[in-house]
ZAKOL-442817 format. One line per field, with one value per atom (N, C-alpha, C): residue in one letter; x, y, z; residue number from 1; atom name. Coordinates in steps of 0.05 Angstrom, whole numbers, plus 5000, padded with zeros to 4 digits. Layout:
REM residues N
residu	(a  ...)
X	(X  ...)
Y	(Y  ...)
Z	(Z  ...)
num	(NUM  ...)
atome	(CA  ...)
//
This chain:
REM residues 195
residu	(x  x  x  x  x  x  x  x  x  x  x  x  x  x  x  x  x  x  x  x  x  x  x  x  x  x  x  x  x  x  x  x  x  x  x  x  x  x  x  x  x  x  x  x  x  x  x  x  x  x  x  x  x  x  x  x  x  x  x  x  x  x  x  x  x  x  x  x  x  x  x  x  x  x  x  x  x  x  x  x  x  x  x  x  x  x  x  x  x  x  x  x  x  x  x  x  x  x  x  x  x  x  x  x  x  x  x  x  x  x  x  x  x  x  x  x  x  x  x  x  x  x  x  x  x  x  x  x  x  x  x  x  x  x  x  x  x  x  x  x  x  x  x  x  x  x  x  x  x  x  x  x  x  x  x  x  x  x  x  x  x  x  x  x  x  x  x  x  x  x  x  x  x  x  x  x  x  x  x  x  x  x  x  x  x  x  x  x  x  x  x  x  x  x  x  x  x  x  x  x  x  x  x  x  x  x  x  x  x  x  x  x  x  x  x  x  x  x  x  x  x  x  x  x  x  x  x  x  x  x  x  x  x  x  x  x  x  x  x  x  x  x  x  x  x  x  x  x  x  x  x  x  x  x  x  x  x  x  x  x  x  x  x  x  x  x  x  x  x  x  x  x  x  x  x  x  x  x  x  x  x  x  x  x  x  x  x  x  x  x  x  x  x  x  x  x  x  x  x  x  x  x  x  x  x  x  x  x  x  x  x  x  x  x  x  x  x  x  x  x  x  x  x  x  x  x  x  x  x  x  x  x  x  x  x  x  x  x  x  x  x  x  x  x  x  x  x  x  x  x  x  x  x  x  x  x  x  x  x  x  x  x  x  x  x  x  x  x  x  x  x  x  x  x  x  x  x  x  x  x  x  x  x  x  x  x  x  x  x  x  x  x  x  x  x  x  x  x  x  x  x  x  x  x  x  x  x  x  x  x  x  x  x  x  x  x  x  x  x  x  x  x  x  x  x  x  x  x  x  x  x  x  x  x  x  x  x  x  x  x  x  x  x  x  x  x  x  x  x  x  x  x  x  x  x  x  x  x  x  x  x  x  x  x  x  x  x  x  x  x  x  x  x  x  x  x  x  x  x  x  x  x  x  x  x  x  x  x  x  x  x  x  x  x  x  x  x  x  x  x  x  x  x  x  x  x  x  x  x  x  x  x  x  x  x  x  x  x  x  x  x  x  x  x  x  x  x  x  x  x  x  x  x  x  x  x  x  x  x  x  x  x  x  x  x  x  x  x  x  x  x  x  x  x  x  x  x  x  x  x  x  x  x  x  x  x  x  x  x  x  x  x  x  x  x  x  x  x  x  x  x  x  x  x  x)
X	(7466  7458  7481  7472  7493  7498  7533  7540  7528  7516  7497  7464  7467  7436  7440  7462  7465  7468  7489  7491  7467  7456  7429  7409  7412  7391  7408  7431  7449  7440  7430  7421  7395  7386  7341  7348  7370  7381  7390  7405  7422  7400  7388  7373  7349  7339  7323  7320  7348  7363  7376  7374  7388  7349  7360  7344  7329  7342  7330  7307  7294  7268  7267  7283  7289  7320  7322  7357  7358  7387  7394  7401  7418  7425  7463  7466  7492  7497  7473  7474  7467  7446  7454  7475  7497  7522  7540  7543  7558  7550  7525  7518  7522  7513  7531  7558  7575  7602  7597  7587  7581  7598  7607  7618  7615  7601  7577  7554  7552  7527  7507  7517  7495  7483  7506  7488  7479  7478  7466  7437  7437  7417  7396  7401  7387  7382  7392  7383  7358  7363  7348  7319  7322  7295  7286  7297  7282  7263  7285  7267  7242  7238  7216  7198  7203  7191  7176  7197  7178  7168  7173  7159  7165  7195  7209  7218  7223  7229  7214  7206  7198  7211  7196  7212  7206  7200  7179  7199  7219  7227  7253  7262  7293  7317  7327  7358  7351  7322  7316  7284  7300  7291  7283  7255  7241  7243  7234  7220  7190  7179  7144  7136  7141  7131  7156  7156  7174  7162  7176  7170  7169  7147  7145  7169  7175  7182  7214  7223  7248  7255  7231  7227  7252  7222  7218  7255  7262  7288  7314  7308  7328  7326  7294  7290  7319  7317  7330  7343  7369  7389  7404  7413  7398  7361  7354  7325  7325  7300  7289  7261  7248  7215  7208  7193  7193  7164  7155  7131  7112  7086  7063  7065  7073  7079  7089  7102  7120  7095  7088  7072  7040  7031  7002  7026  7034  7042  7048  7065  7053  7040  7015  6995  7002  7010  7018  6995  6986  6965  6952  6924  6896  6890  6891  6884  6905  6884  6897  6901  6927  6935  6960  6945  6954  6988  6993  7022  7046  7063  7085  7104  7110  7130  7152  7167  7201  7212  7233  7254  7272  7281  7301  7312  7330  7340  7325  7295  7288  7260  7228  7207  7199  7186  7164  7144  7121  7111  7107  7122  7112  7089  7083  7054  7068  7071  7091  7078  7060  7040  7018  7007  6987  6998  7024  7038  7038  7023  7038  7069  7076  7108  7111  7110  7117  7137  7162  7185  7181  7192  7194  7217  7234  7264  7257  7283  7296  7322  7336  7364  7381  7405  7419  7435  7450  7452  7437  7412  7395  7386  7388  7385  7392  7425  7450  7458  7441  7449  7431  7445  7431  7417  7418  7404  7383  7372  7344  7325  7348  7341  7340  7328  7328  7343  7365  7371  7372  7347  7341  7354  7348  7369  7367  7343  7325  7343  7361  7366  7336  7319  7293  7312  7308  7325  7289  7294  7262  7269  7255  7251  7235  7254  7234  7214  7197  7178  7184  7203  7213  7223  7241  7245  7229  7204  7193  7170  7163  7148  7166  7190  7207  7222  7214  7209  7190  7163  7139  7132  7145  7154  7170  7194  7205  7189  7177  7162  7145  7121  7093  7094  7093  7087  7058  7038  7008  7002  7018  7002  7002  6974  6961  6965  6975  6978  6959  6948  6923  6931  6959  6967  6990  7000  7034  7046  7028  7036  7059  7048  7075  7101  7104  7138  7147  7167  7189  7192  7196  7194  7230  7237  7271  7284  7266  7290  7284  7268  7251  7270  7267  7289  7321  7327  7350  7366  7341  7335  7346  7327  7320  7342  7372  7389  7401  7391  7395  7377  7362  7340  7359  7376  7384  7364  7344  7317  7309  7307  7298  7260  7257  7238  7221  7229  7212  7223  7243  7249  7232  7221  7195  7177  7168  7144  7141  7161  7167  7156  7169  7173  7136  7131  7101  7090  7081  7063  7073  7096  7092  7088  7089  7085  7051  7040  7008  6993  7013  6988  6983)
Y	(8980  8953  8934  8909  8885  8876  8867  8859  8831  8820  8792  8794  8821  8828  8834  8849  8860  8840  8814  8793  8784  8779  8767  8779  8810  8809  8813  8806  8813  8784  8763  8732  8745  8750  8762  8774  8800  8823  8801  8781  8773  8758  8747  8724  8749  8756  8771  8788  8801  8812  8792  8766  8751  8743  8747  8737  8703  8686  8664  8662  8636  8652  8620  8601  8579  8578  8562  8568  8543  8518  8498  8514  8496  8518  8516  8510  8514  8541  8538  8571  8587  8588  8612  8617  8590  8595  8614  8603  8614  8637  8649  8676  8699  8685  8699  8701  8688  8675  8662  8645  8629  8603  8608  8565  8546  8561  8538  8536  8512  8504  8497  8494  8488  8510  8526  8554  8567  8571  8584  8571  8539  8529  8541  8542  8551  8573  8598  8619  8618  8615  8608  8591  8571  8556  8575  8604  8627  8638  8641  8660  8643  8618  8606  8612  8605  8610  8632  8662  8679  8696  8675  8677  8689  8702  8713  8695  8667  8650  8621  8613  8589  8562  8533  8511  8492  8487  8474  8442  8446  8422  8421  8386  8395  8404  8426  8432  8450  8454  8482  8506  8525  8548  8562  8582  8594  8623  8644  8664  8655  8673  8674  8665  8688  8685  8667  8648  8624  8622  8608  8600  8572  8558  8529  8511  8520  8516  8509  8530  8534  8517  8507  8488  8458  8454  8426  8421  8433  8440  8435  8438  8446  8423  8407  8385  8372  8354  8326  8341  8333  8342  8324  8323  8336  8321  8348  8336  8366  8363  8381  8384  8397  8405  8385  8374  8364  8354  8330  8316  8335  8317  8333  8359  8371  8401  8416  8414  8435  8425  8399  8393  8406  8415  8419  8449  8465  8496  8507  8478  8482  8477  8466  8460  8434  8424  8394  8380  8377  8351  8387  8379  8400  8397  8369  8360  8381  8403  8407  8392  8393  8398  8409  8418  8441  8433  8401  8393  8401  8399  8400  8369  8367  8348  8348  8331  8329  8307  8301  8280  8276  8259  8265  8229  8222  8201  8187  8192  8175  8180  8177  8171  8184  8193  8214  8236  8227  8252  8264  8292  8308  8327  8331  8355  8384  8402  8423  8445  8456  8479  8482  8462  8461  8447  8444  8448  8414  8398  8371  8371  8357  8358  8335  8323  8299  8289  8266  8271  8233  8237  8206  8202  8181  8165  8162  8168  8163  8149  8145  8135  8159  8150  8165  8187  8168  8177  8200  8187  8214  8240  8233  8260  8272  8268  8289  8302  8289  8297  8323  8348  8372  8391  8369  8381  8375  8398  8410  8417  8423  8432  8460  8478  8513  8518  8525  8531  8565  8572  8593  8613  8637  8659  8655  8637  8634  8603  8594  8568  8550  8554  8528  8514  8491  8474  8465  8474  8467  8449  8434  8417  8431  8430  8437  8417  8433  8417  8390  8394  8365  8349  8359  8346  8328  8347  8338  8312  8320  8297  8268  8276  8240  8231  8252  8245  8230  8237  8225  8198  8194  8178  8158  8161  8141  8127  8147  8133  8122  8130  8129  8116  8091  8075  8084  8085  8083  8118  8143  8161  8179  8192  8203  8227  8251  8272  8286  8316  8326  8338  8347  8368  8371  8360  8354  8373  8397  8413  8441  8436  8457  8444  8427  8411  8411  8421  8422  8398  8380  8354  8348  8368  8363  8363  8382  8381  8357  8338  8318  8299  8292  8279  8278  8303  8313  8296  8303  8297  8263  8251  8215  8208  8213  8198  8190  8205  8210  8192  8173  8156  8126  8127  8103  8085  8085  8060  8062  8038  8037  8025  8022  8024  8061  8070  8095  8102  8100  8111  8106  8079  8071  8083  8089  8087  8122  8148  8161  8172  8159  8156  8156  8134  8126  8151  8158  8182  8208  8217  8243  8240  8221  8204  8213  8195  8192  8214  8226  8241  8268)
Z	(1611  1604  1609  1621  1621  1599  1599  1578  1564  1578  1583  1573  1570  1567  1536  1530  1511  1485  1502  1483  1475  1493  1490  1468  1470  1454  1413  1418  1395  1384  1398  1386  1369  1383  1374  1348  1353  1335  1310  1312  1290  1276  1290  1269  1262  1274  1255  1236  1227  1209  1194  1188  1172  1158  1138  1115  1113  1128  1126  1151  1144  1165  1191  1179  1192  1197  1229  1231  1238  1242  1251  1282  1303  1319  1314  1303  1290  1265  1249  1241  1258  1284  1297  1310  1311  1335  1310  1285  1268  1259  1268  1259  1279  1305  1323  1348  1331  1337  1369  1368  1387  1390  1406  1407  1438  1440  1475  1471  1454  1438  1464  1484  1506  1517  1520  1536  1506  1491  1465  1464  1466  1475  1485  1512  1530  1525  1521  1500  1484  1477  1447  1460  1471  1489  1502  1513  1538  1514  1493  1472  1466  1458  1453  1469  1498  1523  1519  1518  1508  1483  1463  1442  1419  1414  1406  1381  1389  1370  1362  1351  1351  1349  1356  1358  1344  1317  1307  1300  1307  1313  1325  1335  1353  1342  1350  1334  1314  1318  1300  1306  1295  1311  1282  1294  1267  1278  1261  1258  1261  1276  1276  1245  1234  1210  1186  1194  1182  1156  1139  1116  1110  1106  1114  1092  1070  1048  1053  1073  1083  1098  1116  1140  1125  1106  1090  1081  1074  1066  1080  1111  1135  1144  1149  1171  1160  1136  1128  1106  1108  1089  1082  1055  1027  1018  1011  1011  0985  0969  0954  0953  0954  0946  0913  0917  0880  0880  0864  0861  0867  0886  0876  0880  0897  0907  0881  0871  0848  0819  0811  0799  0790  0825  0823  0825  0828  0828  0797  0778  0747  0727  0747  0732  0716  0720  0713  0723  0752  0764  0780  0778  0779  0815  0821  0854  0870  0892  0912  0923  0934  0964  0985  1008  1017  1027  1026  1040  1024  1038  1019  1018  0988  0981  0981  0985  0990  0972  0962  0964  0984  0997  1013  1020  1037  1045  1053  1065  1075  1081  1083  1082  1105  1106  1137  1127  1144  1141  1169  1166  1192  1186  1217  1221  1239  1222  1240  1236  1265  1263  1240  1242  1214  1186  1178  1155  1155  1137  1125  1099  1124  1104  1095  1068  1058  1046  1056  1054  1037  1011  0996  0994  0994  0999  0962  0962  0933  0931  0918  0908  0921  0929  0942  0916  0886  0870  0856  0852  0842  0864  0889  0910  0905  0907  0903  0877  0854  0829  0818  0824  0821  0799  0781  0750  0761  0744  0749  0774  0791  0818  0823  0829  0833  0849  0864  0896  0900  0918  0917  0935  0935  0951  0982  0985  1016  1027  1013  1017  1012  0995  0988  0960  0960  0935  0923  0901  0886  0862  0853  0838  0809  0783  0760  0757  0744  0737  0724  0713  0700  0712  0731  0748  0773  0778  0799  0779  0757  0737  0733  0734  0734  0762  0781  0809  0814  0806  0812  0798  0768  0753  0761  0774  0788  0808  0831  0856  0856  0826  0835  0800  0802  0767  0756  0776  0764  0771  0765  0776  0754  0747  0732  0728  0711  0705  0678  0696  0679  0652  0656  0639  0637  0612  0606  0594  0578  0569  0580  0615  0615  0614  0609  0612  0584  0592  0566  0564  0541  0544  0530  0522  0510  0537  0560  0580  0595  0593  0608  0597  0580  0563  0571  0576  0578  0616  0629  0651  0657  0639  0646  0651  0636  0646  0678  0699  0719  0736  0729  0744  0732  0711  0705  0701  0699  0702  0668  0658  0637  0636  0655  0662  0658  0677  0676  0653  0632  0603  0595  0581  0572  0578  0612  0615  0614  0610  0602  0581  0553  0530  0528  0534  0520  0538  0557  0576  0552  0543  0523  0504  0498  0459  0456  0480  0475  0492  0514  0536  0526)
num	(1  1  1  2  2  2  3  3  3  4  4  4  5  5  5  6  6  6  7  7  7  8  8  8  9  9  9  10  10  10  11  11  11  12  12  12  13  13  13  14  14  14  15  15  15  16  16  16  17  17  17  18  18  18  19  19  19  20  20  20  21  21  21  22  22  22  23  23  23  24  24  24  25  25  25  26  26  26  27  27  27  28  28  28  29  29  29  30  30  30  31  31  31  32  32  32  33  33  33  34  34  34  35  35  35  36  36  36  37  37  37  38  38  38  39  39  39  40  40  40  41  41  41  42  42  42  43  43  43  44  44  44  45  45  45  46  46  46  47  47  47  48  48  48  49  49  49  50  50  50  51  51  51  52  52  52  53  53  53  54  54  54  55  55  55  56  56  56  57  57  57  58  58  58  59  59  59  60  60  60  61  61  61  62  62  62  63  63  63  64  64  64  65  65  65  66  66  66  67  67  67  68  68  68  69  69  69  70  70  70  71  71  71  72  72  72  73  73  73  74  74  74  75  75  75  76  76  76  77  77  77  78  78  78  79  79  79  80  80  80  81  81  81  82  82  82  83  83  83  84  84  84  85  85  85  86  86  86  87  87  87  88  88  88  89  89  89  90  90  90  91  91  91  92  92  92  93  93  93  94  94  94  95  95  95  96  96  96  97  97  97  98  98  98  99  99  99  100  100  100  101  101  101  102  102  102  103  103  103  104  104  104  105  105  105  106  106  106  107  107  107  108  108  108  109  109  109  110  110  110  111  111  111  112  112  112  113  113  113  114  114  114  115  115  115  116  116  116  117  117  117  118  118  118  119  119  119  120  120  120  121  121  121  122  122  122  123  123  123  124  124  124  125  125  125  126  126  126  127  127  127  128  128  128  129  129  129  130  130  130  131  131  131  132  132  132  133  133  133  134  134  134  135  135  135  136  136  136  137  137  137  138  138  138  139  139  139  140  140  140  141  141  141  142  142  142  143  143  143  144  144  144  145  145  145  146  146  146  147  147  147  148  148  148  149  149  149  150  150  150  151  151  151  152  152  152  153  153  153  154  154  154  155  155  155  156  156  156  157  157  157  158  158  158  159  159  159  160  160  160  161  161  161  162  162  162  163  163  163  164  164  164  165  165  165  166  166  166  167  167  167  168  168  168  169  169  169  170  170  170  171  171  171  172  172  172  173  173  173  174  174  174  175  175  175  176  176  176  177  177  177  178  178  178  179  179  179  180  180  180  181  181  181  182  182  182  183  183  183  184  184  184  185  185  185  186  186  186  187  187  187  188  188  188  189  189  189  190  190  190  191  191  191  192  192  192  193  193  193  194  194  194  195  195  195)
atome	(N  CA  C  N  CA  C  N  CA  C  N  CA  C  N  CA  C  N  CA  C  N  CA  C  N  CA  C  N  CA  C  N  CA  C  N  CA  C  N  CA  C  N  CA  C  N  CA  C  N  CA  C  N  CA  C  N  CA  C  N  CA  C  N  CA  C  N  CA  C  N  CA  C  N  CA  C  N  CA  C  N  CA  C  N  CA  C  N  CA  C  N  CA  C  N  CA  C  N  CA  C  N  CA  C  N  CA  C  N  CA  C  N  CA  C  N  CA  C  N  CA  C  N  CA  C  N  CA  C  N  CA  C  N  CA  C  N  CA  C  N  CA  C  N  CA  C  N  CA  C  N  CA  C  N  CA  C  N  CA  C  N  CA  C  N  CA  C  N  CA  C  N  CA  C  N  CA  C  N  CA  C  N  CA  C  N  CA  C  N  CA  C  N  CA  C  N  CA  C  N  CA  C  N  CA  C  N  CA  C  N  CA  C  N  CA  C  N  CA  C  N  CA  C  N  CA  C  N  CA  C  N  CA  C  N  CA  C  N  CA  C  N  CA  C  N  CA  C  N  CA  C  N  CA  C  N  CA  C  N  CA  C  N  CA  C  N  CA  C  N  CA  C  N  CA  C  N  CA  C  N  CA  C  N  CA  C  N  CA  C  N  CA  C  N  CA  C  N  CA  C  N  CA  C  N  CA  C  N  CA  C  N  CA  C  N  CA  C  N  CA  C  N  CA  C  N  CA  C  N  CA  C  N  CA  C  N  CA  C  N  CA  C  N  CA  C  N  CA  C  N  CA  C  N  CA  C  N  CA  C  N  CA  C  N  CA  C  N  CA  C  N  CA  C  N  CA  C  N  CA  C  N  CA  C  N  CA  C  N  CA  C  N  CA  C  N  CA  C  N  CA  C  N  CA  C  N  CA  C  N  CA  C  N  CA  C  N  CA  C  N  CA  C  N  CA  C  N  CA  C  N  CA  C  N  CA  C  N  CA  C  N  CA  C  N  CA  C  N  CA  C  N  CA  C  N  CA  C  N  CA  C  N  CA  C  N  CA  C  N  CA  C  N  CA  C  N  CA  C  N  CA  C  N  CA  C  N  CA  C  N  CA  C  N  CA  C  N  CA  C  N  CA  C  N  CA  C  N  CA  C  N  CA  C  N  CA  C  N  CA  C  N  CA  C  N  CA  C  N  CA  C  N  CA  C  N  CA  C  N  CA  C  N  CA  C  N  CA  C  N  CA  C  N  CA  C  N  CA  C  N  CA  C  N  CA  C  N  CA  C  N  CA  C  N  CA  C  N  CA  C  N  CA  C  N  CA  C  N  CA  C  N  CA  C  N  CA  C  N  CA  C  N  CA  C  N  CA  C  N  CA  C  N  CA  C  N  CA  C  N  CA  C  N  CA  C  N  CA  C  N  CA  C  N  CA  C  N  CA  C  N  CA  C  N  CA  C  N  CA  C  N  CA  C  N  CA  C  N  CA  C  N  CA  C  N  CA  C  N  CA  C  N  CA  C  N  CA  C  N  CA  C)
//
């Protein structure tokens, strides 16, 4: 076998033996000591070609069986999973739906192989401030439930929740200081007092 062939398939070999299921193409240069980000490129685009890898967006490369969650995560950085997504998963708000939610720098929704990804702009302050965020073994950054409820609280003034009971409401509390808004304190305060 060529040593060219061999490399080649040590790219397929590496990422598919690495545990994450979404790559930038800078983690695959650093996974497989790569530093000619152009010809690695082109690599990596043959594999798409034949199907080995996926492209579900620019500068990043999947596993077939990707994990959309992981996706949401990788596009826009720093971003977290939170609001309705983590909300309707604990039974906080009853309404499917099948998209997924984000915080992140800045506002988009993408459509990536079926998958609605919904990305809401927040305060740059509160992005970065990592209480009550999960960061999981997969690299997904998840939002507690409490978190993702004074997420939704900050963005959304008029939005309705079925079931307040799974939230810890000491850690909700615990939480508010990080929105600085005395606004959503109030409007906080009164939603667990009465809901």
């Amino acid at each position: 076998m060529y040593s060219s062939q061999k490399y080649n398939q040590n790219i397929v070999l590496s990422v598919y033996r690495d545990k994450r299921t979404v790559f930038r193409l800078n983690d695959i240069a650093m996974l497989v000591g790569e530093t000619n980000f152009q010809s690695l490129n082109k690599k990596l685009n043959y594999y798409v070609l034949s199907g080995k890898l996926l492209n579900p967006r620019k500068g990043i490369y999947a596993k077939p069986d990707y994990n959309p969650e992981e996706l949401v995560c990788i596009i826009y950085t720093p971003s977290y999973i939170s609001l309705e997504y983590v909300l309707q998963k604990s039974g906080v708000i009853f309404q499917y739906d099948s998209g997924i939610t984000a915080v992140s720098y800045l506002s988009r929704t993408i459509e990536v192989n079926g998958n609605s990804l919904r990305f809401r702009k927040i305060k740059g302050e509160i992005l970065v401030n990592t209480a009550g965020i999960n960061r999981q073994a997969d690299h997904i950054n998840v939002a507690s439930p409490e978190r993702a409820f004074l997420d939704l609280m900050y963005l959304n003034t008029e939005y309705y929740f079925d079931n307040l009971n799974p939230l810890n409401k000491k850690y909700v509390y615990n939480l508010l200081p990080i929105y600085q808004s005395k606004t959503v304190s109030e409007r906080v305060k009164k939603i667990l007092h009465y809901g």
